[in-house]
mmJSON file of the N, C-alpha and C atoms, coordinates in Angstrom:
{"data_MODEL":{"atom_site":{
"group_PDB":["ATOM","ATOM","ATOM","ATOM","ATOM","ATOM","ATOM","ATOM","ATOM","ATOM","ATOM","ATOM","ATOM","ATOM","ATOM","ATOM","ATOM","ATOM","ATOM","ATOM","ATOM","ATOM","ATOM","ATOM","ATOM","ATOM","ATOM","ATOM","ATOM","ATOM","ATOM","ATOM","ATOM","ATOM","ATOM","ATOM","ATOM","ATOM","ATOM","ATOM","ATOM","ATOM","ATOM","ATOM","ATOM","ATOM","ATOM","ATOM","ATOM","ATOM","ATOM","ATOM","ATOM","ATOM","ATOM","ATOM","ATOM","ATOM","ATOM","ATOM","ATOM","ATOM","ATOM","ATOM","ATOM","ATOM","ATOM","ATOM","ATOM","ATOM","ATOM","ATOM","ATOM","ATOM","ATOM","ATOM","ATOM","ATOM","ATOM","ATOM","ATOM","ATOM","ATOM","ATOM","ATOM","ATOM","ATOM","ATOM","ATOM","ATOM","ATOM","ATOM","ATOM","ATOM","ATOM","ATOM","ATOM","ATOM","ATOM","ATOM","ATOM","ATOM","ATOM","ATOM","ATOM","ATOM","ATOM","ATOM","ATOM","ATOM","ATOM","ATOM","ATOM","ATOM","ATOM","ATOM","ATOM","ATOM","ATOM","ATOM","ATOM","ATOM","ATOM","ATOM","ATOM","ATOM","ATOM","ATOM","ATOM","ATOM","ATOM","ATOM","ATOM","ATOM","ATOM","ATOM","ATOM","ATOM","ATOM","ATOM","ATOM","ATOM","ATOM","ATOM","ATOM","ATOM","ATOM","ATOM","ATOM","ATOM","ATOM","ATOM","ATOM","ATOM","ATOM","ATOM","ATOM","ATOM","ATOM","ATOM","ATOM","ATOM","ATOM","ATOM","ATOM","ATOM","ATOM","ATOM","ATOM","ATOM","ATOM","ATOM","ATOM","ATOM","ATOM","ATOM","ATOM","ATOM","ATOM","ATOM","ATOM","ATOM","ATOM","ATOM","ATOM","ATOM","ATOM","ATOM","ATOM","ATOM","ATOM","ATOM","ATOM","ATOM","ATOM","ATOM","ATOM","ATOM","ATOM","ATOM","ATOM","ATOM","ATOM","ATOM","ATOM","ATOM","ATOM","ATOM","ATOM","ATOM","ATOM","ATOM","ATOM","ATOM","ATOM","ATOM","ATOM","ATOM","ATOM","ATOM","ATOM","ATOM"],
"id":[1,2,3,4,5,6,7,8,9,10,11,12,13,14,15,16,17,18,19,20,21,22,23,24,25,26,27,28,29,30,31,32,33,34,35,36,37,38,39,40,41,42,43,44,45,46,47,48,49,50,51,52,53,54,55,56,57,58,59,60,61,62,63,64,65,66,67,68,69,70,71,72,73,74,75,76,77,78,79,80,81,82,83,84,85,86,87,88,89,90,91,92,93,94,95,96,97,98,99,100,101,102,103,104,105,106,107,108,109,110,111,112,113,114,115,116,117,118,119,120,121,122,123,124,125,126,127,128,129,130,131,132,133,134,135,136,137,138,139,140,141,142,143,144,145,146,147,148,149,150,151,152,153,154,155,156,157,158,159,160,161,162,163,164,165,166,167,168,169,170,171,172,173,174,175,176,177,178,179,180,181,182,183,184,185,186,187,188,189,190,191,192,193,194,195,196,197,198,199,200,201,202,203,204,205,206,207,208,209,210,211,212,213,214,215,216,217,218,219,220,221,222],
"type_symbol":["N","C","C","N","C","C","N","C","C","N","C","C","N","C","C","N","C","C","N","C","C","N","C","C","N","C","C","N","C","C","N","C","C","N","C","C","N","C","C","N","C","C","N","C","C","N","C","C","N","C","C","N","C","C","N","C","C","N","C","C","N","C","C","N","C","C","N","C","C","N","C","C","N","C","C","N","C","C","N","C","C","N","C","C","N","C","C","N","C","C","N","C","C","N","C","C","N","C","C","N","C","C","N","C","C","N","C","C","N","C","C","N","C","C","N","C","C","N","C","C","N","C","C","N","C","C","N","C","C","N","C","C","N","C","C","N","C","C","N","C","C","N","C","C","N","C","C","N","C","C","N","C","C","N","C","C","N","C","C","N","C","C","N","C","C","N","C","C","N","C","C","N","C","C","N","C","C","N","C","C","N","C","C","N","C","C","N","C","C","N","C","C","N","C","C","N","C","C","N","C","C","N","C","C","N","C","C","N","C","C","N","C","C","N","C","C","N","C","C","N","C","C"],
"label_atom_id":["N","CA","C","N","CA","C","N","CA","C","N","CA","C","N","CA","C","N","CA","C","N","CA","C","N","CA","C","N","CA","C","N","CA","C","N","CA","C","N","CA","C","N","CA","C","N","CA","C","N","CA","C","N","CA","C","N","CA","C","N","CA","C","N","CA","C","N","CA","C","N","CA","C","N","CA","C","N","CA","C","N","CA","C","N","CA","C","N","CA","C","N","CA","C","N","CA","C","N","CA","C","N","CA","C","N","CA","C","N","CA","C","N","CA","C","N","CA","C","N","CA","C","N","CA","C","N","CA","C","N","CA","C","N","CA","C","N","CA","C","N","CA","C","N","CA","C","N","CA","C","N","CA","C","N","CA","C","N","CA","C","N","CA","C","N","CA","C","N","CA","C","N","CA","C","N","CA","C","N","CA","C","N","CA","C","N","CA","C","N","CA","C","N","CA","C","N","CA","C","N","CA","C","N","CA","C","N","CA","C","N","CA","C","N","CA","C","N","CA","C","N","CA","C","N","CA","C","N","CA","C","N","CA","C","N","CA","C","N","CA","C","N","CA","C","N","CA","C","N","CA","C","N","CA","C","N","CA","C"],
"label_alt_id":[null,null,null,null,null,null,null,null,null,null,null,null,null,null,null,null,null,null,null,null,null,null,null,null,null,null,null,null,null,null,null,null,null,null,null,null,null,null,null,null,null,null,null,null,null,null,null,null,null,null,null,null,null,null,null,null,null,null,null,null,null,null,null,null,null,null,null,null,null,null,null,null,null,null,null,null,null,null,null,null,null,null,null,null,null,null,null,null,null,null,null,null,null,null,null,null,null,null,null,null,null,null,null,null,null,null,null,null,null,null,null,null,null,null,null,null,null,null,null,null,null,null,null,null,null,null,null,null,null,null,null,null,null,null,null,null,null,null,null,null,null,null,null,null,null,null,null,null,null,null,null,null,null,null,null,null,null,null,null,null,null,null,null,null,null,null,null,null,null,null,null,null,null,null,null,null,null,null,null,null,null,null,null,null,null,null,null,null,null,null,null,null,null,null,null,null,null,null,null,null,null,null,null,null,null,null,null,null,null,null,null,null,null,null,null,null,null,null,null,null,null,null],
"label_comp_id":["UNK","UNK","UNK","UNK","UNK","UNK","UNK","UNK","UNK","UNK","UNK","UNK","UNK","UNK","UNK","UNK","UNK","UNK","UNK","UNK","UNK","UNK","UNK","UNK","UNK","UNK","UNK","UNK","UNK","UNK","UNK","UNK","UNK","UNK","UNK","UNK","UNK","UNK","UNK","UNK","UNK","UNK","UNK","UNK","UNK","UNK","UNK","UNK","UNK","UNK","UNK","UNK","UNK","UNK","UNK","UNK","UNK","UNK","UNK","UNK","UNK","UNK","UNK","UNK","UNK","UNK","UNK","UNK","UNK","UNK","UNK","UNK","UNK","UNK","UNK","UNK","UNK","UNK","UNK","UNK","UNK","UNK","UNK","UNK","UNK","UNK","UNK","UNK","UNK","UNK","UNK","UNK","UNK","UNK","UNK","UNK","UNK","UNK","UNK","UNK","UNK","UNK","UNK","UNK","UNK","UNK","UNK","UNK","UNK","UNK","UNK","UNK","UNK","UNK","UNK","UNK","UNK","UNK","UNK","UNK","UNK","UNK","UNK","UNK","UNK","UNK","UNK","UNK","UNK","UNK","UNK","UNK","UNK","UNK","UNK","UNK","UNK","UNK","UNK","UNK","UNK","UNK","UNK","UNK","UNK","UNK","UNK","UNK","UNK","UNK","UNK","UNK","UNK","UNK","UNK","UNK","UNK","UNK","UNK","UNK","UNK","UNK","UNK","UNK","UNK","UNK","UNK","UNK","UNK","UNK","UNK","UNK","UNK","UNK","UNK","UNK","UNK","UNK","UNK","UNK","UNK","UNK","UNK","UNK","UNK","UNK","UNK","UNK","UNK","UNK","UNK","UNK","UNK","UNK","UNK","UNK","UNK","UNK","UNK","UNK","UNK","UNK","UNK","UNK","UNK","UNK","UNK","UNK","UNK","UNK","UNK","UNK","UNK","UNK","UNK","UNK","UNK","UNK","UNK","UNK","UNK","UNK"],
"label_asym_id":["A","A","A","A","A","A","A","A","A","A","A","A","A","A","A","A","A","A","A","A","A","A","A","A","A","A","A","A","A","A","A","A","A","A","A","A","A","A","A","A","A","A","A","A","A","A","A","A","A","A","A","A","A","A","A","A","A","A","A","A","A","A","A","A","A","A","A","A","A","A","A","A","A","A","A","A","A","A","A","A","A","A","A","A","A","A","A","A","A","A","A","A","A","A","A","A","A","A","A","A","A","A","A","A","A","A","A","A","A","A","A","A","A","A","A","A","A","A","A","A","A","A","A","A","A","A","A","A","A","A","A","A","A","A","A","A","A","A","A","A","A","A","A","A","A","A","A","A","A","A","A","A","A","A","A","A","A","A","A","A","A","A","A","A","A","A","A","A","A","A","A","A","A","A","A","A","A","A","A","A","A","A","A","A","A","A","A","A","A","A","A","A","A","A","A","A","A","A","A","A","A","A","A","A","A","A","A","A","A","A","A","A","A","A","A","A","A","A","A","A","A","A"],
"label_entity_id":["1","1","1","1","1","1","1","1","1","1","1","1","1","1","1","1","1","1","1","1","1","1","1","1","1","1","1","1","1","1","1","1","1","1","1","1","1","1","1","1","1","1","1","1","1","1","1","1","1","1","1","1","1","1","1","1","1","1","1","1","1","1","1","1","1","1","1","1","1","1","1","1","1","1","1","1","1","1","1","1","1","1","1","1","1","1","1","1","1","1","1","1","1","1","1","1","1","1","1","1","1","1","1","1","1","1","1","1","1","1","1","1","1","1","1","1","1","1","1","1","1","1","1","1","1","1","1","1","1","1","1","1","1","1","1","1","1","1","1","1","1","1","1","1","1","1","1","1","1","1","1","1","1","1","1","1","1","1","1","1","1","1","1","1","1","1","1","1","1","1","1","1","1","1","1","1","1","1","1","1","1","1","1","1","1","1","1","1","1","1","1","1","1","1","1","1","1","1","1","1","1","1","1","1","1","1","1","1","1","1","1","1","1","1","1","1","1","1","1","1","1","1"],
"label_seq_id":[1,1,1,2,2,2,3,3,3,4,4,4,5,5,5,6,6,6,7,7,7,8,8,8,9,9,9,10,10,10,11,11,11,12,12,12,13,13,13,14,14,14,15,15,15,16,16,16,17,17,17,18,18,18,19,19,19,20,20,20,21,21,21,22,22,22,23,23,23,24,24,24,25,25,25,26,26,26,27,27,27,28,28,28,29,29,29,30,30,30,31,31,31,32,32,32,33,33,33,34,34,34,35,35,35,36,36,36,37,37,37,38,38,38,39,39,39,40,40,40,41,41,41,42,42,42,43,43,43,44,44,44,45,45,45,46,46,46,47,47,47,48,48,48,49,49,49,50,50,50,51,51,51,52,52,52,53,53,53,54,54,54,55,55,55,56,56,56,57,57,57,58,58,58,59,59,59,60,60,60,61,61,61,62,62,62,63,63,63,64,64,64,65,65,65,66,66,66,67,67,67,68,68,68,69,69,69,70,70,70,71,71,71,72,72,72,73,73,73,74,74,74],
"pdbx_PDB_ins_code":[null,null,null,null,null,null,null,null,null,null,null,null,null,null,null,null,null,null,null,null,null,null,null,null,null,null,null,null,null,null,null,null,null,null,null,null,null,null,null,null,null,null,null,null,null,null,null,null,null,null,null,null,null,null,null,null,null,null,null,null,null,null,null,null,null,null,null,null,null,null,null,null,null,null,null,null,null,null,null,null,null,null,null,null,null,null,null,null,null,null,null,null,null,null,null,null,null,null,null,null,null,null,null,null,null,null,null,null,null,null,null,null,null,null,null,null,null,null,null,null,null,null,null,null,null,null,null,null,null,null,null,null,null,null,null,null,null,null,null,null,null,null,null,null,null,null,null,null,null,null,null,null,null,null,null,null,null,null,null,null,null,null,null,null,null,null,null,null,null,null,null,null,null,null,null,null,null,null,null,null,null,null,null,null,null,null,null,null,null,null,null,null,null,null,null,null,null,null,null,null,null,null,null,null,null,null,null,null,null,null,null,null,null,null,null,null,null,null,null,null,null,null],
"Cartn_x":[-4.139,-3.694,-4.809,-4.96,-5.809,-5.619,-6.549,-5.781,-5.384,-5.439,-4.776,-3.263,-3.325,-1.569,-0.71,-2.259,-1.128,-0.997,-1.695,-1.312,-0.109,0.088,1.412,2.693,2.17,3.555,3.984,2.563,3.043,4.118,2.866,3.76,5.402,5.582,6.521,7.764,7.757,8.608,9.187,8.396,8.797,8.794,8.077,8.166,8.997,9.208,9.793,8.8,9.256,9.176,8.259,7.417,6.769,5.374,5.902,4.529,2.599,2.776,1.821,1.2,2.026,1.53,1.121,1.761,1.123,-0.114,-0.209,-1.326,-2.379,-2.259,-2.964,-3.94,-2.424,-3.071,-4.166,-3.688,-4.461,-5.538,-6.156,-7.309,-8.121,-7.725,-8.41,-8.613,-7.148,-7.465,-8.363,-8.106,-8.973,-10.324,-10.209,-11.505,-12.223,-11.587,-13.027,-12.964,-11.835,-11.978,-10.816,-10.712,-9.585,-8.984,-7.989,-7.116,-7.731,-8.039,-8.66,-10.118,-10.432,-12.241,-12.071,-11.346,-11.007,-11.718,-11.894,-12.097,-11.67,-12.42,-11.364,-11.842,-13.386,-13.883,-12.997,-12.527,-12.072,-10.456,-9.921,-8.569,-8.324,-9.129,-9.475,-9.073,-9.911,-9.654,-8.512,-7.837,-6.622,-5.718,-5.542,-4.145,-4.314,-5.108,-5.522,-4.871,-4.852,-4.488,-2.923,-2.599,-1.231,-0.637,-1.254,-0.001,-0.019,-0.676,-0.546,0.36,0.209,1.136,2.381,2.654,3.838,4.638,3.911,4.496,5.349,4.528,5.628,6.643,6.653,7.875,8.62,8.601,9.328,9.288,8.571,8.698,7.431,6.893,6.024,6.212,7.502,8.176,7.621,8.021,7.858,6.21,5.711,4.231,3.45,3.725,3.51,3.44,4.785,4.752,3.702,3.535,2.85,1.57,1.115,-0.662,-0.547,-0.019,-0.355,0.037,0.578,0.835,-0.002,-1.095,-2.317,-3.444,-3.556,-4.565,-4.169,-2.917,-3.073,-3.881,-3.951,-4.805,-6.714,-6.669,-8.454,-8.893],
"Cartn_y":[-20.738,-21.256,-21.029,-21.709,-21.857,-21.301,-20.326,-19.71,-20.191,-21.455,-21.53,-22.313,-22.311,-22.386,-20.9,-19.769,-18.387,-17.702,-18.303,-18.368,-19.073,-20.178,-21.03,-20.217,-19.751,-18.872,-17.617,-16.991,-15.582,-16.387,-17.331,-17.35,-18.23,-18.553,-19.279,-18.279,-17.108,-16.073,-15.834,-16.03,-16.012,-16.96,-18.165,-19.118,-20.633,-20.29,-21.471,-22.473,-23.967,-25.412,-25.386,-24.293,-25.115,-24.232,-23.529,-22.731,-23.478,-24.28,-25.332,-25.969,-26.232,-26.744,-25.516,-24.752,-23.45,-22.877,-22.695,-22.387,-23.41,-24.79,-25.879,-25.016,-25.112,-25.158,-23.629,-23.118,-21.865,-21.597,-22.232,-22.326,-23.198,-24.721,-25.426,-25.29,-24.498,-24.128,-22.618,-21.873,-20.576,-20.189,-21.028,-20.802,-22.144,-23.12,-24.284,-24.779,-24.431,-24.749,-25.398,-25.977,-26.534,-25.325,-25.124,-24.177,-24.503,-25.666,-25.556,-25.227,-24.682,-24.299,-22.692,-22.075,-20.862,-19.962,-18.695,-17.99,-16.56,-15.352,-13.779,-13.544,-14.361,-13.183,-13.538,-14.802,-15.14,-14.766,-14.129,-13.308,-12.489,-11.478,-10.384,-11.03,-12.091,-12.916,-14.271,-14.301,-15.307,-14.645,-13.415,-12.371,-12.152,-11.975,-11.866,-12.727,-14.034,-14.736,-15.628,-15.41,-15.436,-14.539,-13.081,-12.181,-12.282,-12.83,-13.067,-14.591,-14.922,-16.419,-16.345,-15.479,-15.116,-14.273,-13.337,-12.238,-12.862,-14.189,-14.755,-15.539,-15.692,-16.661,-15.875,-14.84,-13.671,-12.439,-11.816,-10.822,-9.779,-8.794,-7.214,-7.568,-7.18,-6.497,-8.017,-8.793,-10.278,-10.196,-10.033,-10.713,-9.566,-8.253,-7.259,-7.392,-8.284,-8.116,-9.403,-10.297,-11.716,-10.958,-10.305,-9.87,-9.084,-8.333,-7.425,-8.28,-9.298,-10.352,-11.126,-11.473,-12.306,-11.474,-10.079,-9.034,-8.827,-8.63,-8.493,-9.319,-10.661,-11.769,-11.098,-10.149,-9.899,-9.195],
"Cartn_z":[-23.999,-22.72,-21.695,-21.078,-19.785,-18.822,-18.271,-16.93,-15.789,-15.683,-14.436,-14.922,-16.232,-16.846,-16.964,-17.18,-17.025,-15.577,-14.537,-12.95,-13.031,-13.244,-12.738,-13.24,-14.716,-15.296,-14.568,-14.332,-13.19,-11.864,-11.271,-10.197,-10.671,-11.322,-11.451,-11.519,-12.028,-11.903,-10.475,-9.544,-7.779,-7.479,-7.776,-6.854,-7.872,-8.511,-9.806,-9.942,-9.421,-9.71,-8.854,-7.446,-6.588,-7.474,-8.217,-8.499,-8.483,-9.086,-9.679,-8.105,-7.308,-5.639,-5.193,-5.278,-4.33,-4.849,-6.181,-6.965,-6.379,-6.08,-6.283,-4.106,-3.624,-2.092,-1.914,-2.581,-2.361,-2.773,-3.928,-4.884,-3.296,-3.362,-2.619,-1.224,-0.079,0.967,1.557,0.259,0.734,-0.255,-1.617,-2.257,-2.495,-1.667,-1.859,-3.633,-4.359,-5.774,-6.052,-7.472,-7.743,-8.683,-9.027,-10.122,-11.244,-11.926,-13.394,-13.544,-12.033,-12.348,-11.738,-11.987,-11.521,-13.133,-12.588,-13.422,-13.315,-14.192,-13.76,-12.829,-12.44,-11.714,-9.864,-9.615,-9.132,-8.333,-9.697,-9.743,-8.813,-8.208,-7.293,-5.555,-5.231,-4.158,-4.224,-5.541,-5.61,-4.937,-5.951,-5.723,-4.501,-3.291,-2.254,-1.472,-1.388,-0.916,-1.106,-2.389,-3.2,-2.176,-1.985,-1.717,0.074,0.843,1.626,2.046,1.234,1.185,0.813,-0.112,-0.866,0.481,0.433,2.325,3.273,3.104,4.508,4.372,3.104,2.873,2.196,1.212,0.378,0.691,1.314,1.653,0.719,1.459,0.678,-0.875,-0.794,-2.345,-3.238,-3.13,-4.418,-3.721,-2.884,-2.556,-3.615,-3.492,-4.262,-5.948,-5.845,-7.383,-8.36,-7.135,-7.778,-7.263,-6.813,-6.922,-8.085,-8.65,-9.7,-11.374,-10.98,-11.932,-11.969,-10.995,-10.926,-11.649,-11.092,-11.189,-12.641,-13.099,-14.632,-15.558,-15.073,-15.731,-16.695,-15.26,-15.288,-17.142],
"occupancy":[1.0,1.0,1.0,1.0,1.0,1.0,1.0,1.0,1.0,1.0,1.0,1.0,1.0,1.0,1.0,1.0,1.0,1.0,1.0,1.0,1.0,1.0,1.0,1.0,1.0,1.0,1.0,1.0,1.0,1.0,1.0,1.0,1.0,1.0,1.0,1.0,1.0,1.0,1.0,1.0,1.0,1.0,1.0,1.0,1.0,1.0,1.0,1.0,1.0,1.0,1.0,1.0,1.0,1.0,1.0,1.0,1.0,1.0,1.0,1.0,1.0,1.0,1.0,1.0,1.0,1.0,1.0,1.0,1.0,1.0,1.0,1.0,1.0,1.0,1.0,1.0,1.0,1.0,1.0,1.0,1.0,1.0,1.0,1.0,1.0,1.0,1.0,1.0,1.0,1.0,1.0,1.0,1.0,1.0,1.0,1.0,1.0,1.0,1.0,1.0,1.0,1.0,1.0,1.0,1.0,1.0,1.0,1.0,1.0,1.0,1.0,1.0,1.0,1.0,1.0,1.0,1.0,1.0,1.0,1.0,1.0,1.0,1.0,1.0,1.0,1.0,1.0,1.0,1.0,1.0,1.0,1.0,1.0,1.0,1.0,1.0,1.0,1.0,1.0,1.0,1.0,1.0,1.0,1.0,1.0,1.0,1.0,1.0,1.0,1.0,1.0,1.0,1.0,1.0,1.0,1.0,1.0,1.0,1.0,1.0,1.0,1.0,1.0,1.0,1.0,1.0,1.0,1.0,1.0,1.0,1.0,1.0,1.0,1.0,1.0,1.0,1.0,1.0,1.0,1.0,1.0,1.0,1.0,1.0,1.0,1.0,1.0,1.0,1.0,1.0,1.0,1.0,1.0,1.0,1.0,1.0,1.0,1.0,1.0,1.0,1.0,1.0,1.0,1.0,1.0,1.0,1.0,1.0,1.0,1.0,1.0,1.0,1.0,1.0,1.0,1.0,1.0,1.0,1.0,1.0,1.0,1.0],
"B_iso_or_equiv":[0.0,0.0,0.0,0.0,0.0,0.0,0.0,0.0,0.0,0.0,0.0,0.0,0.0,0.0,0.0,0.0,0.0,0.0,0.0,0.0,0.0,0.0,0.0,0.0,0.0,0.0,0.0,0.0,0.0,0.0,0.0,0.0,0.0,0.0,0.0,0.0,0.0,0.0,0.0,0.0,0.0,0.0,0.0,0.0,0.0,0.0,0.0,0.0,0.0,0.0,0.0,0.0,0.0,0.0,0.0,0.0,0.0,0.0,0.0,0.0,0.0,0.0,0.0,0.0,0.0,0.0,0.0,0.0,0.0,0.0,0.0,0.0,0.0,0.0,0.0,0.0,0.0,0.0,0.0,0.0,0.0,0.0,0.0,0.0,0.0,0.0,0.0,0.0,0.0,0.0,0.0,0.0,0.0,0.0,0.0,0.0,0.0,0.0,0.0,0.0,0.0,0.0,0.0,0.0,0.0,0.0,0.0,0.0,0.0,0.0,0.0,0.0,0.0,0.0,0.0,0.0,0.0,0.0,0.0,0.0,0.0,0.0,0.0,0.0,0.0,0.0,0.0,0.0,0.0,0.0,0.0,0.0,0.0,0.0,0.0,0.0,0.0,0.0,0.0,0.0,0.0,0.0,0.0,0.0,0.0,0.0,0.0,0.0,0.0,0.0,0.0,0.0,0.0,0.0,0.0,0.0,0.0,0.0,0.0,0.0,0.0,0.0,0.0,0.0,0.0,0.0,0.0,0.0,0.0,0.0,0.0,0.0,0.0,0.0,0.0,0.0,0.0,0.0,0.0,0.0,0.0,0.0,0.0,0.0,0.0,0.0,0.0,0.0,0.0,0.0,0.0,0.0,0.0,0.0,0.0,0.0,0.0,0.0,0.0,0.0,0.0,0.0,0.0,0.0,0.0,0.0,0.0,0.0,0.0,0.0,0.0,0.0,0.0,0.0,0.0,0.0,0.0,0.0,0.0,0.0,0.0,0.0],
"pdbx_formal_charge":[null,null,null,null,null,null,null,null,null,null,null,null,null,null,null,null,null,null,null,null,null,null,null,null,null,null,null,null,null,null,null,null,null,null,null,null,null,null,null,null,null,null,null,null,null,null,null,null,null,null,null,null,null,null,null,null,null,null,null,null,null,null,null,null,null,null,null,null,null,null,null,null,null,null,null,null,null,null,null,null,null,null,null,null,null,null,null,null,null,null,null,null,null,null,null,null,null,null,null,null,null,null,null,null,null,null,null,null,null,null,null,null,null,null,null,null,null,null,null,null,null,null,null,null,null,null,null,null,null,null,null,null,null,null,null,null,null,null,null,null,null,null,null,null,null,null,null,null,null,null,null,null,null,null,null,null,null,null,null,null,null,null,null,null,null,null,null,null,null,null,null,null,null,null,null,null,null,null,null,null,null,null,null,null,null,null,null,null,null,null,null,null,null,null,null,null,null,null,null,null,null,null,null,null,null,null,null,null,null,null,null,null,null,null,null,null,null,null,null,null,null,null],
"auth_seq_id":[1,1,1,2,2,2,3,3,3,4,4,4,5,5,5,6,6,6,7,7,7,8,8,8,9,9,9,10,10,10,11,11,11,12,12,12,13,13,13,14,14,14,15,15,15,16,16,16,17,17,17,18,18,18,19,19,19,20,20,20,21,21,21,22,22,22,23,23,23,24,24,24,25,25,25,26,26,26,27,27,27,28,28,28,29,29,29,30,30,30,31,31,31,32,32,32,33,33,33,34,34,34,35,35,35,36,36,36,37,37,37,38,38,38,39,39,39,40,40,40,41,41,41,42,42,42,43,43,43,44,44,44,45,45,45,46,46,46,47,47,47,48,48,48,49,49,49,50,50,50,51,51,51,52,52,52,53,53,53,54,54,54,55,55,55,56,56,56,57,57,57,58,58,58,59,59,59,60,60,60,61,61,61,62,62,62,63,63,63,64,64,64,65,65,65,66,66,66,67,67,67,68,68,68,69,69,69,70,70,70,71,71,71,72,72,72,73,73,73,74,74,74],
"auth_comp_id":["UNK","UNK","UNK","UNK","UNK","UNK","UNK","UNK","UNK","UNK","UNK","UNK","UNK","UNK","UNK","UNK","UNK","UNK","UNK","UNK","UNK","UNK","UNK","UNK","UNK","UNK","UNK","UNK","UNK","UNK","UNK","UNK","UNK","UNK","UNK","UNK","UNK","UNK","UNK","UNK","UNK","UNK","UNK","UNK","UNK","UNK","UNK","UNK","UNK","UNK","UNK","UNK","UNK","UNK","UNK","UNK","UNK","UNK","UNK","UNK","UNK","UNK","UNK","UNK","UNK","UNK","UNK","UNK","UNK","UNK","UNK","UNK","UNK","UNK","UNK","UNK","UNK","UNK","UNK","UNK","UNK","UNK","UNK","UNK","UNK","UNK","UNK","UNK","UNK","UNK","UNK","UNK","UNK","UNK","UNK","UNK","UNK","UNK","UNK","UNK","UNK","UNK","UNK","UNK","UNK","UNK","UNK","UNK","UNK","UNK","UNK","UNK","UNK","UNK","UNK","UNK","UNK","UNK","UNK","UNK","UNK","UNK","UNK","UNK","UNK","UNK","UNK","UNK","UNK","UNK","UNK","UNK","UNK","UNK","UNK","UNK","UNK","UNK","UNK","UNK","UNK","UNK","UNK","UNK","UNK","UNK","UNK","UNK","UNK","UNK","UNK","UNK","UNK","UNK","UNK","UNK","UNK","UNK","UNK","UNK","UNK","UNK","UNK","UNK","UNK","UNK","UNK","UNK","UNK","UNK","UNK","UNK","UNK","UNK","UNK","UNK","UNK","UNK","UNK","UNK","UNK","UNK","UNK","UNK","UNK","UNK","UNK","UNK","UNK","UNK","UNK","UNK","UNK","UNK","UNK","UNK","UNK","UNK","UNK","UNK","UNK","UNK","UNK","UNK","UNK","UNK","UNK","UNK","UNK","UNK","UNK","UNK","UNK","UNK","UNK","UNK","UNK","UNK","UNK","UNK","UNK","UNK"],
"auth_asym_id":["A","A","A","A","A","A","A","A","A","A","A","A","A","A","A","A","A","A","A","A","A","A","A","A","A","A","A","A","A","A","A","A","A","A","A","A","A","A","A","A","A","A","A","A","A","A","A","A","A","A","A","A","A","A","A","A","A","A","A","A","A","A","A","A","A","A","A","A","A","A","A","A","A","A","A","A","A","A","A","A","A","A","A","A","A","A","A","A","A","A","A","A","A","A","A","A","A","A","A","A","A","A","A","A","A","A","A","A","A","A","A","A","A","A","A","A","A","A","A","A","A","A","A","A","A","A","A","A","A","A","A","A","A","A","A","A","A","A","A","A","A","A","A","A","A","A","A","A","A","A","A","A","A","A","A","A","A","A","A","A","A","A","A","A","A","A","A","A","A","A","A","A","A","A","A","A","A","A","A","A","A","A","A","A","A","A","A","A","A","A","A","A","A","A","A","A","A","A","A","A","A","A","A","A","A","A","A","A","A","A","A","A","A","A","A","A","A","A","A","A","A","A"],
"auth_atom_id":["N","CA","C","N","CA","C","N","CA","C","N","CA","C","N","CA","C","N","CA","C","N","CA","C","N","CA","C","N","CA","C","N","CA","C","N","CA","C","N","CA","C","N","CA","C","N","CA","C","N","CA","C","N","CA","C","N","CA","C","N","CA","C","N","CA","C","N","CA","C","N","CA","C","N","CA","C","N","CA","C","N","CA","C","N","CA","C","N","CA","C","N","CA","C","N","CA","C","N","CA","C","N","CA","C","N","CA","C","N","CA","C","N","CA","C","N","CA","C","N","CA","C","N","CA","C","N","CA","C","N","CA","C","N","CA","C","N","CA","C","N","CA","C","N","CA","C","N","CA","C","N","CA","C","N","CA","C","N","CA","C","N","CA","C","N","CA","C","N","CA","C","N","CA","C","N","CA","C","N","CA","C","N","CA","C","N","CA","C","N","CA","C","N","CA","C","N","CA","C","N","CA","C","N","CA","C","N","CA","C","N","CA","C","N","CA","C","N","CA","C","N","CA","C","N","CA","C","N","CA","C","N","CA","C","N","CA","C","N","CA","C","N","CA","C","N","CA","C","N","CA","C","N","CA","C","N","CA","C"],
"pdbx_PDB_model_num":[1,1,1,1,1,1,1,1,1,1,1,1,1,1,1,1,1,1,1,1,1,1,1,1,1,1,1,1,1,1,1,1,1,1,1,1,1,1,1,1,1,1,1,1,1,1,1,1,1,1,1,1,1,1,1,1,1,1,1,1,1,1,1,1,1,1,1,1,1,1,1,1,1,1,1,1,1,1,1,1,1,1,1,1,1,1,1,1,1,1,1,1,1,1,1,1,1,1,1,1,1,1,1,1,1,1,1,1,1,1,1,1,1,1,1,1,1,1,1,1,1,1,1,1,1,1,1,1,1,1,1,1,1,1,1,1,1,1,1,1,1,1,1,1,1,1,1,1,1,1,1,1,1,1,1,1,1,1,1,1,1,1,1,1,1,1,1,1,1,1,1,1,1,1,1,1,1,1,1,1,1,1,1,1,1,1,1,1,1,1,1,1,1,1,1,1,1,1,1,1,1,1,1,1,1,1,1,1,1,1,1,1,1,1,1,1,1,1,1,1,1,1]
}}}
């Protein structure tokens, strides 16, 4: 599997059906990349920005748990 198919699965645990868009906006609005040109080294500054995205719509606790579900990737 491709990692930016085992991103969509992490996030899909919190975020379901939108996982795949949110993955998509965050790659392209904060790293200038698309999700299928992502790599580990990349993972460090995803979860970064996941868990700040995740924060405001879910709250610490789920933003918490989708960075260490990203960071597990590495």
């Amino acid at each position: 599997m491709s990692l930016d198919m085992d991103l969509e699965k992490v996030l899909a645990k919190d975020l379901g059906p939108s996982a795949s868009s949110f993955l998509s906006r965050q790659c392209k609005s904060h790293m200038g990349k698309d999700a299928g040109s992502l790599t580990r080294a990349d993972l460090e500054e995803l979860a970064k920005w996941c868990y700040i995205g995740v924060k405001l719509t879910l709250g610490a606790d789920v933003a918490e748990n989708t960075k260490k579900g990203i960071l597990s990737l590495m």
